[in-house]
C-alpha positions as YAML, in Angstrom:
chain: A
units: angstrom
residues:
- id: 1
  name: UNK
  ca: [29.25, -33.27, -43.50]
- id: 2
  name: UNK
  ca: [29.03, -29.76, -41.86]
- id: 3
  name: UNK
  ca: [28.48, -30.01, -38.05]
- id: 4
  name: UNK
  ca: [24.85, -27.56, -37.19]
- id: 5
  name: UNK
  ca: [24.02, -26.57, -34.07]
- id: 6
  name: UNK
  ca: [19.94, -26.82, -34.70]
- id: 7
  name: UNK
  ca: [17.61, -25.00, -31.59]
- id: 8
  name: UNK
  ca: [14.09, -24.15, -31.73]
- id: 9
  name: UNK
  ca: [14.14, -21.45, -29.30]
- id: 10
  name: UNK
  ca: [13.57, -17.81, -31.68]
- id: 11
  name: UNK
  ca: [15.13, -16.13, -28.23]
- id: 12
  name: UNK
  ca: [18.51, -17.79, -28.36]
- id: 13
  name: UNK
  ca: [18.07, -17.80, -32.23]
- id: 14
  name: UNK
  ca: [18.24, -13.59, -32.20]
- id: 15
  name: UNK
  ca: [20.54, -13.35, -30.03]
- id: 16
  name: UNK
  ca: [22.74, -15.81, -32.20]
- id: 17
  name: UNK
  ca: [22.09, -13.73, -35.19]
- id: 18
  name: UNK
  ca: [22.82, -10.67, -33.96]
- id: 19
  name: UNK
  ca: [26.24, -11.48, -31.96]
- id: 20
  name: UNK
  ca: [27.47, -13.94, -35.18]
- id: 21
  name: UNK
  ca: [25.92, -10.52, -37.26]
- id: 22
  name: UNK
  ca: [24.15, -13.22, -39.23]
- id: 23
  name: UNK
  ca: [20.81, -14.98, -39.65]
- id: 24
  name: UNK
  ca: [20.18, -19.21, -39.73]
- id: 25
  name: UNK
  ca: [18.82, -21.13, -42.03]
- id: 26
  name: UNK
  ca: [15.77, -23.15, -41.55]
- id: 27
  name: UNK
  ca: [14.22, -26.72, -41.29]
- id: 28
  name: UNK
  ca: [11.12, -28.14, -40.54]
- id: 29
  name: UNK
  ca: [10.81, -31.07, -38.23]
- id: 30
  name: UNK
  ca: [7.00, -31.92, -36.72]
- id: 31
  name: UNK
  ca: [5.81, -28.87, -37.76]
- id: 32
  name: UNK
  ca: [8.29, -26.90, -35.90]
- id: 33
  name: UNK
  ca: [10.58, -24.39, -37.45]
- id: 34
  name: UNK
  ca: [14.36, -25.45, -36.55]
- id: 35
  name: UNK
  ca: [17.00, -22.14, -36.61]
- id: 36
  name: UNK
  ca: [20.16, -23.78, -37.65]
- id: 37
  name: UNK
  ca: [23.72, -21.92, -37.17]
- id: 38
  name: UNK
  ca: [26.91, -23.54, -38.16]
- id: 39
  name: UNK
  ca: [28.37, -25.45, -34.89]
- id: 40
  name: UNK
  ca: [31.58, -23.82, -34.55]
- id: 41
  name: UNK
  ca: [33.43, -21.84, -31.42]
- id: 42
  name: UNK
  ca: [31.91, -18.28, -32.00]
- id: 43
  name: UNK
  ca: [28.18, -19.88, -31.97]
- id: 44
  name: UNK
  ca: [29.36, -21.78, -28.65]
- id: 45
  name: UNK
  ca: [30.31, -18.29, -27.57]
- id: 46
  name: UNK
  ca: [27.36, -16.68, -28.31]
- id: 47
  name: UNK
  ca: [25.12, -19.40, -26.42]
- id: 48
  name: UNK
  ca: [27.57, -18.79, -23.53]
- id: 49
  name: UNK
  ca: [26.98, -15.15, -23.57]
- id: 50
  name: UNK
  ca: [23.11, -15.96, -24.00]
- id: 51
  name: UNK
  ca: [23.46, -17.86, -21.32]
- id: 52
  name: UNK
  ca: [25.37, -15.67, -19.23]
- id: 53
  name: UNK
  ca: [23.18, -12.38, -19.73]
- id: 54
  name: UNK
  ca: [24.95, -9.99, -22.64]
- id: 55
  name: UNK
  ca: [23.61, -6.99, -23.18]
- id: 56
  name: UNK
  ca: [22.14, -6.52, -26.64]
- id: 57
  name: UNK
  ca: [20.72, -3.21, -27.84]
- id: 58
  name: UNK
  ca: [17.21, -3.65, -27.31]
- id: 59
  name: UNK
  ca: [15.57, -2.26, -30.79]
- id: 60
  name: UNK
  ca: [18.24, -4.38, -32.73]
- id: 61
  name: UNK
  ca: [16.87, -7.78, -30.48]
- id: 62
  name: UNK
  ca: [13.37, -6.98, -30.92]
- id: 63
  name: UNK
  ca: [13.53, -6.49, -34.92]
- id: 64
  name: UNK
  ca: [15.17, -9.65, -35.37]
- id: 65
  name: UNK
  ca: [12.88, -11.38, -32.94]
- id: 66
  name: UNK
  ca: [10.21, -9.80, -35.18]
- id: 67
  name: UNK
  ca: [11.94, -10.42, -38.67]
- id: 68
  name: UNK
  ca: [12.73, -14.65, -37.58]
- id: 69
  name: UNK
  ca: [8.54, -14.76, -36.57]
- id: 70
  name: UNK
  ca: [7.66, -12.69, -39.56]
- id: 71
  name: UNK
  ca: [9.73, -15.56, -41.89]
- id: 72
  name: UNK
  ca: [8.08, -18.25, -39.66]
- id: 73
  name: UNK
  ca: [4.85, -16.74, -40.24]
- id: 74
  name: UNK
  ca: [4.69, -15.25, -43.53]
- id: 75
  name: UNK
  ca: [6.34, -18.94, -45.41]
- id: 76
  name: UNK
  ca: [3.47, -20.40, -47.05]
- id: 77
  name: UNK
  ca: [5.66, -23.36, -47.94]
- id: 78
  name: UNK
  ca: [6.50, -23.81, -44.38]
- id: 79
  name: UNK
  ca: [4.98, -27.80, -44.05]
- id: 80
  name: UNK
  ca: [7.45, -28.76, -46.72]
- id: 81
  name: UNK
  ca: [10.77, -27.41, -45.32]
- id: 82
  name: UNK
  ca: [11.43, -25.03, -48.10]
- id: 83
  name: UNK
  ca: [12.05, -21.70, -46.43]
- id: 84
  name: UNK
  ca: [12.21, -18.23, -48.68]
- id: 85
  name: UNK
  ca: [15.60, -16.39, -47.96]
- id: 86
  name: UNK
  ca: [14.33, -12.91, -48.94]
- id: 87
  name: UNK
  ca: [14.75, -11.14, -45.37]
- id: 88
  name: UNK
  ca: [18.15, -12.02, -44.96]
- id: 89
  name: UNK
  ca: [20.00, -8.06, -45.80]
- id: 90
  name: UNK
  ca: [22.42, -7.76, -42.86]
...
């Protein structure tokens, strides 16, 4: 079994995806969409650099803050779990 590191937070989430220069996959728990990254040393890092204030380009953070919502929003099927990967062209 593959360890995750699971957070619902769409701010640490972006930043995630756009150090790691890729985007999670989903779950739903309690009707709350769960961002799930592998739970490996350079997702660590990027929390710690979250964490520690990194600069990110500023149009890049705010189009994948709008691009995670948009797949939040936009999955009809989102009260089953089953997320649609169609955004997902890094």
């Amino acid at each position: 079994m593959k360890k995750e590191f699971v957070t619902c937070d769409i701010w640490l989430a972006s930043t995630i995806s756009i150090l790691l220069k890729t985007y999670p996959s989903f779950r739903v728990e309690n009707n709350k969409p769960l961002f799930i990254f592998p739970a490996n040393d350079d997702t660590y890092r990027a929390i710690a650099e979250f964490n520690g204030g990194t600069v990110i380009n500023v149009y890049e953070y705010s189009r994948v803050v709008m691009r995670l919502k948009a797949v939040v929003a936009e999955n009809t099927s989102m009260r089953t779990g089953k997320f649609r990967q169609k955004y997902w062209n890094i």
